[in-house]
C-alpha positions in Angstrom: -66.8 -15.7 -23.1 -64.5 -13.1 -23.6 -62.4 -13.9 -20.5 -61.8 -17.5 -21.2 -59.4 -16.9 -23.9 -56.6 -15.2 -21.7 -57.3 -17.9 -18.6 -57.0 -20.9 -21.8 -53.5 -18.6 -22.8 -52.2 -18.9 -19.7 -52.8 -22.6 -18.6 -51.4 -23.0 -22.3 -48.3 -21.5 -21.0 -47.7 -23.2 -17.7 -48.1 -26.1 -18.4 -45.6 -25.6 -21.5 -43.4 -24.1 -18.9 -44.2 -27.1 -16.9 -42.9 -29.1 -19.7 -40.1 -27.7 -20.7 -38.6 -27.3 -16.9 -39.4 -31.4 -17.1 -37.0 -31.9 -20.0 -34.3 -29.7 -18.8 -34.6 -31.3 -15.7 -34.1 -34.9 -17.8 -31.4 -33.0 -19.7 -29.0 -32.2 -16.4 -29.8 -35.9 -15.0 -28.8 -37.4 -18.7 -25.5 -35.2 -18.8 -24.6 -35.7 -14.7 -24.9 -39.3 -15.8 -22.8 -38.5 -18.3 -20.3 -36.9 -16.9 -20.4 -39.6 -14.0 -19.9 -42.9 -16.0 -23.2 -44.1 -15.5 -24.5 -44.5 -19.1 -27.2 -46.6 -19.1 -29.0 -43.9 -16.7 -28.0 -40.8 -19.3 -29.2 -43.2 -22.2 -32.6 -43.5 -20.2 -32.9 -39.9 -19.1 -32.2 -39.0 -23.2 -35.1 -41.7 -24.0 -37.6 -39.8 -21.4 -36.6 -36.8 -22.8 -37.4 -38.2 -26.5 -41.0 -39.8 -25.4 -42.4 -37.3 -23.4 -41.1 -33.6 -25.5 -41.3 -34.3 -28.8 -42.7 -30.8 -29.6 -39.8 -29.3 -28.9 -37.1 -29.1 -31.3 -34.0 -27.8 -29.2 -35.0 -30.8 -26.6 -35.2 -33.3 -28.9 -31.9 -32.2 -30.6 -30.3 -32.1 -27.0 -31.7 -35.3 -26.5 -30.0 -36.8 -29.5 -26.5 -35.2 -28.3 -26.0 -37.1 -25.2 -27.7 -40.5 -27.0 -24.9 -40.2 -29.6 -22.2 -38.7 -26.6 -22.9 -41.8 -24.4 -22.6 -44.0 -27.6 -18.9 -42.6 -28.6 -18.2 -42.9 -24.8 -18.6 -46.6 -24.9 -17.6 -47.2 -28.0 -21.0 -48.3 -29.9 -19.9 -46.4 -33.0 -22.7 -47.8 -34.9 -25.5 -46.4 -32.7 -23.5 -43.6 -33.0 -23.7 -43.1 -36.3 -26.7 -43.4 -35.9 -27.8 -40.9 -33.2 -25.5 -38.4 -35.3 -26.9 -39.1 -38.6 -30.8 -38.8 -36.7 -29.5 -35.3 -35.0 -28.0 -34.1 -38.7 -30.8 -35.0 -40.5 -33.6 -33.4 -38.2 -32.0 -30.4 -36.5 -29.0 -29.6 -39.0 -28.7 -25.9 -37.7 -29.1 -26.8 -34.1 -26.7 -25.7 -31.6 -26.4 -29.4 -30.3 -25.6 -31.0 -33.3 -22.6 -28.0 -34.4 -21.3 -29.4 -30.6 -21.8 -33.0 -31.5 -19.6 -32.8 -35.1 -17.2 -31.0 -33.5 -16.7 -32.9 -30.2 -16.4 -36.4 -32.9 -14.1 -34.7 -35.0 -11.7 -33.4 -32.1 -11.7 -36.9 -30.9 -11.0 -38.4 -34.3 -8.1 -36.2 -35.1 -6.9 -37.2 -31.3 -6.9 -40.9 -32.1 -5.1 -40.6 -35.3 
Protein backbone atom coordinates (compact mmCIF):
# COMPACT_ATOMS: atom_id res chain seq x y z
CA UNK A 1 0.00 0.00 0.00
CA UNK A 2 2.74 1.94 0.75
CA UNK A 3 3.86 2.41 -2.85
CA UNK A 4 0.70 3.63 -4.30
CA UNK A 5 0.87 6.89 -2.73
CA UNK A 6 4.06 8.18 -4.75
CA UNK A 7 2.70 6.33 -8.18
CA UNK A 8 -1.03 8.34 -7.27
CA UNK A 9 1.57 11.74 -6.66
CA UNK A 10 2.94 11.41 -9.77
CA UNK A 11 -0.01 10.69 -12.15
CA UNK A 12 -1.32 13.72 -10.01
CA UNK A 13 1.40 15.63 -11.47
CA UNK A 14 1.38 14.74 -15.14
CA UNK A 15 -1.53 15.09 -15.84
CA UNK A 16 -1.54 18.68 -14.06
CA UNK A 17 1.44 19.23 -16.28
CA UNK A 18 -0.63 17.87 -18.96
CA UNK A 19 -3.07 20.52 -18.22
CA UNK A 20 -1.35 23.31 -17.79
CA UNK A 21 0.88 22.76 -21.12
CA UNK A 22 -2.97 22.50 -22.67
CA UNK A 23 -3.85 26.07 -21.52
CA UNK A 24 -0.60 27.65 -22.47
CA UNK A 25 -0.88 26.02 -25.59
CA UNK A 26 -4.72 27.80 -25.90
CA UNK A 27 -2.97 30.93 -24.41
CA UNK A 28 -0.22 31.39 -27.56
CA UNK A 29 -3.21 30.38 -30.16
CA UNK A 30 -5.61 33.16 -28.34
CA UNK A 31 -2.72 35.79 -28.43
CA UNK A 32 -1.35 34.70 -32.25
CA UNK A 33 -4.96 35.33 -33.06
CA UNK A 34 -4.61 38.25 -31.43
CA UNK A 35 -1.86 39.66 -32.78
CA UNK A 36 -3.13 38.43 -36.28
CA UNK A 37 -6.67 40.10 -36.49
CA UNK A 38 -8.49 37.09 -36.19
CA UNK A 39 -10.65 37.69 -33.16
CA UNK A 40 -13.25 35.53 -33.11
CA UNK A 41 -10.55 32.60 -33.00
CA UNK A 42 -8.58 34.37 -29.88
CA UNK A 43 -12.12 34.99 -28.22
CA UNK A 44 -12.71 31.07 -28.70
CA UNK A 45 -9.15 29.98 -27.73
CA UNK A 46 -9.86 32.41 -24.27
CA UNK A 47 -13.30 30.51 -23.86
CA UNK A 48 -11.48 26.93 -24.06
CA UNK A 49 -9.04 28.22 -21.87
CA UNK A 50 -12.00 29.42 -19.35
CA UNK A 51 -14.02 25.88 -19.61
CA UNK A 52 -11.52 23.40 -19.51
CA UNK A 53 -8.72 25.20 -16.49
CA UNK A 54 -10.65 26.68 -14.20
CA UNK A 55 -8.37 25.51 -11.35
CA UNK A 56 -5.86 27.57 -12.25
CA UNK A 57 -5.79 31.07 -11.28
CA UNK A 58 -2.98 32.63 -13.45
CA UNK A 59 -4.83 30.80 -16.62
CA UNK A 60 -8.02 31.98 -15.87
CA UNK A 61 -6.67 35.61 -15.26
CA UNK A 62 -4.74 35.29 -18.70
CA UNK A 63 -7.69 34.13 -20.09
CA UNK A 64 -9.65 37.18 -19.05
CA UNK A 65 -6.72 39.54 -20.57
CA UNK A 66 -7.04 38.66 -24.19
CA UNK A 67 -11.16 38.32 -23.77
CA UNK A 68 -11.15 41.92 -22.61
CA UNK A 69 -7.85 42.74 -25.28
CA UNK A 70 -9.89 41.41 -28.22
CA UNK A 71 -12.94 43.36 -26.90
CA UNK A 72 -10.98 46.92 -26.81
CA UNK A 73 -9.59 45.81 -30.21
CA UNK A 74 -12.92 45.85 -31.82
CA UNK A 75 -14.36 48.21 -30.05
CA UNK A 76 -17.11 46.26 -27.76
CA UNK A 77 -16.35 48.54 -24.77
CA UNK A 78 -19.11 47.14 -22.93
CA UNK A 79 -17.87 43.48 -22.93
CA UNK A 80 -14.94 45.08 -22.07
CA UNK A 81 -15.84 46.46 -19.19
CA UNK A 82 -16.98 43.67 -18.47
CA UNK A 83 -14.01 41.19 -19.01
CA UNK A 84 -11.97 43.98 -16.99
CA UNK A 85 -14.27 44.42 -14.20
CA UNK A 86 -14.43 40.05 -14.12
CA UNK A 87 -10.40 40.04 -14.21
CA UNK A 88 -10.32 42.98 -11.32
CA UNK A 89 -12.63 41.54 -9.23
CA UNK A 90 -11.24 37.81 -9.21
CA UNK A 91 -7.48 38.15 -9.72
CA UNK A 92 -6.83 41.89 -8.50
CA UNK A 93 -2.98 41.20 -7.78
CA UNK A 94 -2.51 39.16 -10.91
CA UNK A 95 0.18 39.95 -13.31
CA UNK A 96 -2.50 39.99 -16.23
CA UNK A 97 -4.81 42.29 -14.95
CA UNK A 98 -1.69 45.17 -13.75
CA UNK A 99 -1.07 44.60 -17.93
CA UNK A 100 -4.66 44.94 -18.83
CA UNK A 101 -5.21 48.49 -16.65
CA UNK A 102 -2.31 49.67 -17.95
CA UNK A 103 -2.48 48.79 -21.64
CA UNK A 104 -6.50 50.58 -21.32
CA UNK A 105 -5.14 53.50 -19.77
CA UNK A 106 -2.21 54.14 -22.28
CA UNK A 107 -4.76 53.84 -25.01
CA UNK A 108 -7.16 56.20 -23.25
CA UNK A 109 -4.69 58.94 -22.63
CA UNK A 110 -3.71 58.28 -26.60
CA UNK A 111 -7.18 58.99 -27.77
CA UNK A 112 -7.64 62.08 -25.70
Amino acid sequence: MKYWIPVVLMLAAVAHSAEVTGAQAELLQARTALEAGQFREALQHAARVQAFYYRDAEVLAAALYYEAAVDHKTGVSRATVSALTELKTLYPDSAWCRKAVEELEKTEQGSQ
